[in-house]
C-alpha positions in Angstrom: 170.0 164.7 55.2 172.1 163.8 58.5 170.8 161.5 60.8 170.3 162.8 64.6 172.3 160.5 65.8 175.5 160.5 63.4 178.2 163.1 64.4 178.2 165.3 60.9 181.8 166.7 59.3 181.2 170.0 60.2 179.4 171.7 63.1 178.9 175.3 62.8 178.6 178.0 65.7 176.6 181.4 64.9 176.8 184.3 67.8 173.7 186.4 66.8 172.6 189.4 68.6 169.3 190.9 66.9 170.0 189.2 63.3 166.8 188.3 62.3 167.0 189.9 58.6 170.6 187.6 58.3 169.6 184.1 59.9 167.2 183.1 57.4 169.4 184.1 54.4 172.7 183.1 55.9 170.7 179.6 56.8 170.0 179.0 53.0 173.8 180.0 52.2 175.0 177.7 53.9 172.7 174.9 53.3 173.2 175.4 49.6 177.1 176.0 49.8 177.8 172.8 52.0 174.8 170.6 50.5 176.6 170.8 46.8 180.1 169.6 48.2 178.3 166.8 49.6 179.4 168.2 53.5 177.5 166.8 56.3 176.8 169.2 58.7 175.1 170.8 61.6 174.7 174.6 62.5 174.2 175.9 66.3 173.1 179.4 66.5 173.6 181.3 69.8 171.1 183.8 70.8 173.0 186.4 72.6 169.5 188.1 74.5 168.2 189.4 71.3 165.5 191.9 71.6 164.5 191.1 68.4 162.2 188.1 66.3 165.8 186.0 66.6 164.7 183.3 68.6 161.2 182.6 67.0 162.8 182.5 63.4 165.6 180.2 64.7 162.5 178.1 66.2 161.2 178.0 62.5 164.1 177.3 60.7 164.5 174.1 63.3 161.2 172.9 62.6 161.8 172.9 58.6 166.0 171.0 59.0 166.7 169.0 61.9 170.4 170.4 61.0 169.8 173.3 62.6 170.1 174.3 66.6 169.7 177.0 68.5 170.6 178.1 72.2 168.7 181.1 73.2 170.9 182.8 76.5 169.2 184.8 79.7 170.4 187.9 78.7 172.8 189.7 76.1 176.3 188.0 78.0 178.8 188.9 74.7 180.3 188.0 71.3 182.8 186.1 72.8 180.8 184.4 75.4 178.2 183.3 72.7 181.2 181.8 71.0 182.3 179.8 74.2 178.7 178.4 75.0 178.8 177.5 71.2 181.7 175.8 71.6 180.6 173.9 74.7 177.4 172.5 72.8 177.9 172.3 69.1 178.4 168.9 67.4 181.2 168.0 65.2 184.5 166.0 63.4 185.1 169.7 63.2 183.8 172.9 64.3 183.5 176.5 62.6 183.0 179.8 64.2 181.2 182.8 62.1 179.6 185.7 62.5 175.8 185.8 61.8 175.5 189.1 60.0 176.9 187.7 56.5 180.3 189.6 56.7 182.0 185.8 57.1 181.2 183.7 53.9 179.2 180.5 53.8 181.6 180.0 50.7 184.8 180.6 52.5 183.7 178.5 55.9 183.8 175.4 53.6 186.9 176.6 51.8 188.6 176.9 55.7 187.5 173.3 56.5 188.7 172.1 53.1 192.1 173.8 53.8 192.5 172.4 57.4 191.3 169.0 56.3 194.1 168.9 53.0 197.0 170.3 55.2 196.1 167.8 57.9 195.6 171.1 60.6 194.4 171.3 63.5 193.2 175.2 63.0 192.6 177.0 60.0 191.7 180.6 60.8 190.5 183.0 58.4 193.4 186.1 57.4 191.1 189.3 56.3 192.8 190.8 53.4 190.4 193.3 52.8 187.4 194.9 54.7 184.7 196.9 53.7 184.1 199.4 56.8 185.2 202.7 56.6 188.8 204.1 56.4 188.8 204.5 60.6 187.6 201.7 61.3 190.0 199.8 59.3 192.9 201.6 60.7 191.8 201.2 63.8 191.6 197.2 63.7 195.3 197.6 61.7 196.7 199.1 64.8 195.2 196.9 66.9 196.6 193.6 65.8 200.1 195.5 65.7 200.0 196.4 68.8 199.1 193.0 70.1 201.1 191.4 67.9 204.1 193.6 69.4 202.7 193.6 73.2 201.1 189.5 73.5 203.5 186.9 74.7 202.2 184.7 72.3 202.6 184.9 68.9 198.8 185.9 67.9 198.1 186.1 63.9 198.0 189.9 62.4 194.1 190.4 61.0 192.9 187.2 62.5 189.4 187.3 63.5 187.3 184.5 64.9 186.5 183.2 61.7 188.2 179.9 61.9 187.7 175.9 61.9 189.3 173.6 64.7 189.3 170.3 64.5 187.0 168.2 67.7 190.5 167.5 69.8 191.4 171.7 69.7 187.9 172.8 70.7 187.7 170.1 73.7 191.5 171.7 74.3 189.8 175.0 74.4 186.7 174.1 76.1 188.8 172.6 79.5 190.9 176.3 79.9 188.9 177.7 82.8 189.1 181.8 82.1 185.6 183.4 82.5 186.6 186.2 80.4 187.5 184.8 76.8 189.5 186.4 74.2 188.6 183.5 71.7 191.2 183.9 69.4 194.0 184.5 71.8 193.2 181.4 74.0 192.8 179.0 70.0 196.8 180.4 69.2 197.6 179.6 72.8 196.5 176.1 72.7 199.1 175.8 69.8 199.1 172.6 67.2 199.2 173.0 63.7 197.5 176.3 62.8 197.4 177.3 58.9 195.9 181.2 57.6 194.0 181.2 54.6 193.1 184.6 52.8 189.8 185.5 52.7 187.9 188.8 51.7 185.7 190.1 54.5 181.9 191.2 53.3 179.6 194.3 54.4 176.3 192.9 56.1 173.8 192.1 54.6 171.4 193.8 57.1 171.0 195.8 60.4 173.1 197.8 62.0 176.8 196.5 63.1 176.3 195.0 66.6 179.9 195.5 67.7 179.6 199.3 68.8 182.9 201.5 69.0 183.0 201.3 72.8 182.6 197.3 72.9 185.8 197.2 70.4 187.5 199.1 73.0 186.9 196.5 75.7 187.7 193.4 73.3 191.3 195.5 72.5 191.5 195.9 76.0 190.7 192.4 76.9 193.1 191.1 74.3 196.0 193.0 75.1 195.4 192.2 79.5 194.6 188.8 78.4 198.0 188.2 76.7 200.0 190.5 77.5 201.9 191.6 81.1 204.0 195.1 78.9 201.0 197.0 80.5 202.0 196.1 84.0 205.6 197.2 83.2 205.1 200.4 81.4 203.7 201.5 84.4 207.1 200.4 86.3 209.0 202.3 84.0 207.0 205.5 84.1 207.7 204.9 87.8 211.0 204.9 87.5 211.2 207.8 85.1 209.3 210.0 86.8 211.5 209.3 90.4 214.4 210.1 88.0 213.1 213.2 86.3 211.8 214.3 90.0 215.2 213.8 91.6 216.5 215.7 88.6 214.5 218.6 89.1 215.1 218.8 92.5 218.5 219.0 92.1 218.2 221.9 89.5 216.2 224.0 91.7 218.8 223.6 94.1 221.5 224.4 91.8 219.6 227.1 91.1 218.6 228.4 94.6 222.6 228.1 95.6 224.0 230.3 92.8 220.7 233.1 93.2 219.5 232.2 89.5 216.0 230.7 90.9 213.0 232.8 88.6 210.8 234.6 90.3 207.6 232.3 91.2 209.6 228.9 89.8 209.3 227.6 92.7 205.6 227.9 93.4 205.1 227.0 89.9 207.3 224.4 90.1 205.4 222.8 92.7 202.0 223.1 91.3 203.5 221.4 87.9 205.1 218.5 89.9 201.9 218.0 91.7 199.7 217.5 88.7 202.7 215.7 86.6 203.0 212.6 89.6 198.7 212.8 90.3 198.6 212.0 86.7 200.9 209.2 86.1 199.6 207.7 90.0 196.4 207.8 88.3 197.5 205.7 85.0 199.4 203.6 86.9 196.1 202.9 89.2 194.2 202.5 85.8 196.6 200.1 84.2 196.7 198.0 87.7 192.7 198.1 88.3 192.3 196.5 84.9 194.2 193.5 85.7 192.9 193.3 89.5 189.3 193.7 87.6 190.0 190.7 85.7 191.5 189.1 88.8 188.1 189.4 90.4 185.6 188.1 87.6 187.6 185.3 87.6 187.8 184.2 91.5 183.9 185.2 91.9 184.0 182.1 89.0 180.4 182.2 87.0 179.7 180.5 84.2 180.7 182.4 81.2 177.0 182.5 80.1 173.2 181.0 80.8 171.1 179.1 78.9 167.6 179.9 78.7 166.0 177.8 76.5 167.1 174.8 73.9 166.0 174.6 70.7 166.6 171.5 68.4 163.8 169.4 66.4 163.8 165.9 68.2 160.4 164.4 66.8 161.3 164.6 63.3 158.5 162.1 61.9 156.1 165.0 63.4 158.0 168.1 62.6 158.3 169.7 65.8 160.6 171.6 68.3 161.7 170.4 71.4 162.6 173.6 73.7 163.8 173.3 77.3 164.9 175.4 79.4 167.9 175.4 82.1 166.4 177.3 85.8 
């Protein structure tokens, strides 16, 4: 078993909103899976303001393996904010990010540090050749990495998720950038290095109910594509531009018209009304597109933390088989 005070091969970092069917089973997983290849390692699970029994298992499961951490947050703050406290806390030569519910293998988070360690990487995220959700929700993500793919200025991996391991030097890297709103695996391609994909299958949970609800998919796609990507800001010029040039053209027609005594009866009127509601329309995409970005400008000048820490959880008296919790005011 690892010593406290030894830094172990491989740190771990588990998001977990209301998982308390998973933990336990995903726990023993990965014990088993990294135990046999002889893998030292440590595993920081991030209560993201579960409502559920999270926290008290993740207290129990620290009492039995000192390998085994948990930070409990004040509130429900966000997948990718769990991620970046994870990040900010976990120990590790190298550090893994996966989902608690299951659909990331134990099996293929050793296979990703294996792979990163033989190519000499720096990165080695996790390339989801299949998925069990249903057939709209697979199109749905296929789109969406297109889309950013096409639309980002960096060159982000198609059906990358955040299942990945970074070596200690790329998650310090990532832990310095200062954004309060984290697209996690935008900001890992942006830092750059040597970044390898590896294939991997994705599961169905094991348990519950999926936790990332159509509308919070929305906001991550939305925060990827602002994040990354400025073709937003000048779609909106060139709609601009189109519609002053499709205005000015229509204004001349209705001249045209008007001068040679071919105007319609009520084209005019109707013209109008049509003109009116075609330019409130695209004033109000264009204020959309723009209120998304001055948004984000906001969040990031008011400058909170990305998250808050409750409570600590980690066994420190191991010769008495306890839990040491504290908590942050």
């Amino acid at each position: 078993m690892l010593s406290y005070d030894r830094q172990p091969e491989l740190g771990i970092v588990v998001p977990a909103f209301n998982e308390e069917e998973n933990i336990p089973i995903l726990w023993r997983e990965l014990a088993a899976t990294l135990d046999a290849a002889g893998c030292s390692f440590e595993v920081l699970i991030i209560d993201d303001g579960s409502t559920d029994q999270t926290a008290n298992i993740i207290r129990d499961l620290a009492r039995s393996d000192p390998r085994l951490r948990g930070l409990v947050l004040t509130r429900n703050f966000g997948h990718q904010a769990a991620i970046s406290v994870g990040l900010q806390h976990v120990r590790g030569a190298a550090i893994a990010i996966m989902d608690a519910d299951l659909q990331d293998r134990p099996a293929d988070a050793l296979r990703l540090y294996q792979e990163c360690r033989a190519a000499s990487a720096d990165v080695a995220y996790a390339i989801r050749r299949s998925r069990q959700e249903g057939p709209i929700k697979r199109a749905a993500y296929h789109v969406f990495y297109r889309v950013l793919g096409r639309l980002a200025r960096i060159n982000i991996p198609l059906d990358s998720g955040d299942f990945c391991v970074m070596d200690r030097k790329t998650v310090d890297r990532l832990n310095t950038l200062p954004e309060r709103l984290r697209f996690v695996r935008g900001l890992r391609t942006w830092i750059g290095g040597r970044q390898i994909g590896v294939p991997v299958d994705r599961d169905t949970r094991r348990a519950g109910i999926p936790k990332y609800t159509v509308s919070k998919l929305l906001r991550l796609a939305v925060d990827g594509l602002v994040s990354f990507s400025d073709v937003p800001l000048r779609i909106a010029s060139v709609i601009g531009f189109t519609v002053s040039g499709l205005s000015l053209l229509g204004m001349i027609i209705v001249l045209v018209w008007k001068v040679t005594g071919d105007l319609p009866s009520g084209a005019g009127v109707a013209t109008i009304a049509l003109s009116i509601l075609f330019l409130g329309g695209v004033q109000l995409l264009t204020a959309g597109i723009l209120g998304e970005y001055v948004g984000r400008i906001f969040d990031e000048v008011k400058a909170r933390p990305v998250a808050l820490i409750g409570e600590h959880i980690e066994c420190l008296a191991r010769e008495h088989n306890t839990v040491k919790t504290t908590s942050d005011e």
